[in-house]
C-alpha positions in Angstrom: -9.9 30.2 -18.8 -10.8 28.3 -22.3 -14.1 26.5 -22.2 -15.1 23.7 -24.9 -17.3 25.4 -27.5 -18.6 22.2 -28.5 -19.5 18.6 -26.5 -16.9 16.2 -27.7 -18.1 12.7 -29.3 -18.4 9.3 -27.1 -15.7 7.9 -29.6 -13.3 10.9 -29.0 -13.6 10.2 -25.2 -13.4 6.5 -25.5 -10.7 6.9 -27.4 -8.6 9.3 -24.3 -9.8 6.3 -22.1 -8.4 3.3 -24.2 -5.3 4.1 -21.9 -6.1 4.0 -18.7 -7.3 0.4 -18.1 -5.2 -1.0 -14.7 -3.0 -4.0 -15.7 -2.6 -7.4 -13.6 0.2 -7.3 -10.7 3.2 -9.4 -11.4 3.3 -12.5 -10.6 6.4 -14.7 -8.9 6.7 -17.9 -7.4 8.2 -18.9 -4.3 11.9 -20.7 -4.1 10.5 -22.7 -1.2 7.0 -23.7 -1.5 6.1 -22.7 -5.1 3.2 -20.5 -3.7 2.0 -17.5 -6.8 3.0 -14.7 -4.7 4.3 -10.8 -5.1 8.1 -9.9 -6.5 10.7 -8.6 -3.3 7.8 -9.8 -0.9 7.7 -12.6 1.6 6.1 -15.4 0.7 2.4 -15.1 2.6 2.1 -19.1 2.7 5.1 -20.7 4.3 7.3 -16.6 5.0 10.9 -17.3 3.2 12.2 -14.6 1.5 15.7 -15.3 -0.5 16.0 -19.3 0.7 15.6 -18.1 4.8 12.6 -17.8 6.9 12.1 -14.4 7.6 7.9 -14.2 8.9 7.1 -17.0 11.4 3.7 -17.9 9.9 1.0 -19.5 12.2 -0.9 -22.4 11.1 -4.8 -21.4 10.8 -6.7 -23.8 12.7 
């Protein structure tokens, strides 16, 4: 099994990492309330999902 011979340089390995910074999750809004929420998921605030109410959400109180 090959070993390094030599220590590679902090650019080299910054430069392997450049890639692998996570990106932000997309972002949709919802038909019915206009809440920021997930693509293809129900709607955490008010629970429609294609214009009809498919979660019955509780009120928090």
């Amino acid at each position: 099994m090959a070993n390094p011979k030599r220590r590679h340089s902090k650019a080299r390995r910054n430069r392997r990492r450049a890639h692998d910074a996570l990106s932000a999750p997309p972002k949709a809004l919802c038909s019915n309330c206009g809440e920021v929420t997930l693509p293809h998921r129900a709607c955490t605030h008010c629970g429609h999902y294609a214009g009809r109410e498919v979660v019955e959400v509780e009120e928090a109180g």
